[in-house]
C-alpha positions in Angstrom: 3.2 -34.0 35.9 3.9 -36.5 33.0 5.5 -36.2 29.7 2.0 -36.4 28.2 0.3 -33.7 30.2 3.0 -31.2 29.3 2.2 -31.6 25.7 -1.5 -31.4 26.1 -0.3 -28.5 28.0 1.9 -26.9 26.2 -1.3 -27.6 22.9 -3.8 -26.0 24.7 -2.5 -22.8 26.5 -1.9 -20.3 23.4 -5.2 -20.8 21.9 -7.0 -20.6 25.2 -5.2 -17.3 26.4 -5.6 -15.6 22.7 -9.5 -16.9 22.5 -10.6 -13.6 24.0 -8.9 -11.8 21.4 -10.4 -8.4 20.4 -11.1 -9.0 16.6 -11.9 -12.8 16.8 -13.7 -13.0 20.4 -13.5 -16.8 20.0 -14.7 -16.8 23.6 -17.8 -16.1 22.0 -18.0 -19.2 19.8 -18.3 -21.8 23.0 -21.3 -22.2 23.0 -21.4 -23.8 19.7 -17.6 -24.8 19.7 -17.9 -27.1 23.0 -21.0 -29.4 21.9 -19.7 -30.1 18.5 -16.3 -31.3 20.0 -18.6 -33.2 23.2 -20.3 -34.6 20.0 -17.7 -35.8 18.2 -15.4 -36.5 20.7 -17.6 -39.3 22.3 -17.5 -41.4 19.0 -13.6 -40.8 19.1 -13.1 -42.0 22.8 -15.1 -45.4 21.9 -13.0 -45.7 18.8 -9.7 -44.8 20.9 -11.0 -47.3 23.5 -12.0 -50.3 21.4 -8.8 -50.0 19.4 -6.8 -49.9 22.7 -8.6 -52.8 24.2 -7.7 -54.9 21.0 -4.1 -53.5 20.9 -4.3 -51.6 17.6 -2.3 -49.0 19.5 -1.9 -48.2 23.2 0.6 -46.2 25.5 3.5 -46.6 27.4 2.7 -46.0 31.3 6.4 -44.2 32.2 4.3 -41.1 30.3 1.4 -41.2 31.8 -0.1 -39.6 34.9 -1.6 -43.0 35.7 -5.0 -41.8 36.1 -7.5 -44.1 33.4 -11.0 -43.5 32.1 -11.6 -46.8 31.4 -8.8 -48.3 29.1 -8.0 -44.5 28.4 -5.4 -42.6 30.1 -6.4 -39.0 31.3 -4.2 -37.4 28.9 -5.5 -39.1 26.2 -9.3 -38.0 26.9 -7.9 -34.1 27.2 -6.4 -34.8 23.7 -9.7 -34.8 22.3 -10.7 -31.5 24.2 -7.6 -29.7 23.5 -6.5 -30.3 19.7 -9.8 -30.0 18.3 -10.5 -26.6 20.3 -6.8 -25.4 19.2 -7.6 -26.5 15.6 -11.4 -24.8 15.6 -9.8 -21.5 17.1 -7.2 -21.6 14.3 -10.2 -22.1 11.6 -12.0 -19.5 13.4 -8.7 -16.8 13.2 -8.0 -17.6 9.5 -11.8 -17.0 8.7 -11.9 -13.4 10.9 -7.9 -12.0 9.7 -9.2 -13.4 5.8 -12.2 -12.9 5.8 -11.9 -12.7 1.8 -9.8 -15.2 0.2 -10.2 -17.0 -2.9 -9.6 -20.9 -1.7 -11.8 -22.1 -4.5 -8.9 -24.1 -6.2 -7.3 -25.1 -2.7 -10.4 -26.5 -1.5 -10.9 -28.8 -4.4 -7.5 -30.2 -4.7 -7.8 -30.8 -1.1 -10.5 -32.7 -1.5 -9.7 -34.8 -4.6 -6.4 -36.0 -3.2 -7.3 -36.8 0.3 -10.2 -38.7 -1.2 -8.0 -40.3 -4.0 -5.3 -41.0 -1.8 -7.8 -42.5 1.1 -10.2 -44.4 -1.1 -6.5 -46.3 -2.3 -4.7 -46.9 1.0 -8.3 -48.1 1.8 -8.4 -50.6 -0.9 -4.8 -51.7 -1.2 -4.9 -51.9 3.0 -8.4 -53.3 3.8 -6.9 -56.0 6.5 -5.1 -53.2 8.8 -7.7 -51.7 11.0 -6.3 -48.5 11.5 -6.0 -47.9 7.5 -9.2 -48.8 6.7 -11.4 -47.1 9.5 -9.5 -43.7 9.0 -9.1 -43.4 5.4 -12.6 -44.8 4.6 -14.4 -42.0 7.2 -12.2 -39.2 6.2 -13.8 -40.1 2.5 -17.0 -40.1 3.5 -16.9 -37.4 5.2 -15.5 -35.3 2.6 -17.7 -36.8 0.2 -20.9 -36.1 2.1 -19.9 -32.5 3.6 -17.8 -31.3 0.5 -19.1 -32.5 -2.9 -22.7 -33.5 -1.9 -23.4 -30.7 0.8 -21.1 -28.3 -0.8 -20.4 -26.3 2.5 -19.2 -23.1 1.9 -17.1 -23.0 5.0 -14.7 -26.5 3.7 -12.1 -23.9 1.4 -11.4 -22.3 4.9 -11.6 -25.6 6.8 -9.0 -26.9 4.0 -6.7 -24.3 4.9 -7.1 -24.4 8.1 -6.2 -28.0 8.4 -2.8 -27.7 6.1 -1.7 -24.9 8.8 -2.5 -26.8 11.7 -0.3 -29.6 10.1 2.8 -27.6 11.5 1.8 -28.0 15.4 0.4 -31.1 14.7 3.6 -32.6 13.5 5.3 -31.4 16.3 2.1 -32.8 19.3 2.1 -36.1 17.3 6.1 -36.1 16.9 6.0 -35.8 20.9 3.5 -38.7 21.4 5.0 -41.1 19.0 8.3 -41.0 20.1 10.7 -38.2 18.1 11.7 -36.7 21.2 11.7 -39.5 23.9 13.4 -43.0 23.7 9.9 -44.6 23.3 6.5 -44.0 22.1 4.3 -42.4 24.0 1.3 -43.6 21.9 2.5 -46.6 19.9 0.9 -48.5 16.6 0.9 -52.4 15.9 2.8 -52.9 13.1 0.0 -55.2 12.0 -2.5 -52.5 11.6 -0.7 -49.4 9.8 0.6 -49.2 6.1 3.8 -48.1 7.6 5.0 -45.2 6.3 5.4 -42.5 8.5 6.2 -38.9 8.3 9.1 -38.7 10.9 7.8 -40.8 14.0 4.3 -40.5 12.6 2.0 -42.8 10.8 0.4 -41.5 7.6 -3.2 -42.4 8.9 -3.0 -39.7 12.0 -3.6 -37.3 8.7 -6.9 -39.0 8.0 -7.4 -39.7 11.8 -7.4 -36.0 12.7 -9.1 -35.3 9.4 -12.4 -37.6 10.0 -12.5 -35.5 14.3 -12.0 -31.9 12.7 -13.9 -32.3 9.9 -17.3 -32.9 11.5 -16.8 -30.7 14.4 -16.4 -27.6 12.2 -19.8 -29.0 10.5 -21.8 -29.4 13.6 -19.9 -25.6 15.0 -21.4 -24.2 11.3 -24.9 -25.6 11.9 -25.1 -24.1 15.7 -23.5 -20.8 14.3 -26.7 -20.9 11.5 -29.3 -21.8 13.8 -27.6 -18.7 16.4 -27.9 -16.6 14.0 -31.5 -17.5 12.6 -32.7 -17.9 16.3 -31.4 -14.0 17.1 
């Protein structure tokens, strides 16, 4: 099994054994949970392809199973199954253990400084491809779903993504190279702003932001229509 399969692995295996969980029965959240990341996670394949075809990042093959959807290694396509259902089952936990917490003040700093600081690296960093496309659609995003929408659920969806921060610095440490002598993912130079938390470049933040984000928003809107449907 490669290096790369272990991680998604090793990602995947708490959240799926603790989804049937007595107080959270997250198990019972699939049904919305699973076409929201389907959803999303299309978009994100044809970005993650595109980018790959052009070299804006790719992967080094001693990692990999060897087994390609596309320009796409298998691994890679599980990524986008396995972090957002770890993240959503997080969000889902913090929002059924704390079910009362005030995140009024949270949420909005949240969202003014990853919109401040994506609207500049966007600006200062329009010619790198990577910049631009992730810090410009994390914006939006929080923009539209945040200050125009104002969905309730984005306080616990900020706080959920800060704690998630902590395994994903340790998945993305693993695929960027902090534990092996080279990258399993890597970045062109050409295309990042270059600073990096660790082995990390800053726009995985916005990257991870601009999948989680509307996948929580489409798993809100199937939860609403369950609920009005019942």
């Amino acid at each position: 099994m490669s290096f790369y399969f272990w991680i998604i692995l090793g990602t995947i295996i708490f959240p799926l054994l603790l989804s049937f969980d007595k107080k959270i029965h997250f198990y019972t959240h699939w049904k919305t949970v699973f076409p929201a990341i389907l959803l999303v996670g299309l978009f994100f394949l044809l970005w993650d392809n595109y980018f790959t075809i052009h070299q804006i990042w790719g992967f080094t093959p001693k990692y990999l199973q060897g087994i390609y959807l596309f320009r796409l290694p298998i691994e890679e396509v599980l990524f986008f199954l396995v972090v957002p259902y770890a993240c959503v089952f997080v969000y889902e936990v913090i929002r059924g253990y704390f079910p009362n917490l005030k995140l009024d003040l949270l949420g909005r700093a949240f969202a003014f400084a990853m919109v401040l600081s994506g609207l500049l690296l966007t600006i200062f960093y329009a010619r790198n491809w990577y910049t631009l496309t992730a810090c410009s659609l994390s914006c939006l995003l929080i923009i539209g779903i945040h200050f125009r929408l104002k969905a309730a659920w984005f306080n616990y969806f900020a706080l959920a993504f800060l704690v998630c921060l902590i395994p994903f610095l340790i998945v993305n440490g693993a695929l960027t190279g902090f534990f092996t002598g080279e990258p399993i993912v890597w970045y062109s130079e050409s295309h990042i702003v270059g600073i990096r938390i660790g082995t990390i470049p800053l726009e995985d933040i916005y990257y991870n932001l601009s999948m989680l984000l509307p996948i929580i928003f489409i798993h809100e809107v199937l939860k609403q229509y369950k609920k009005k449907k019942n």
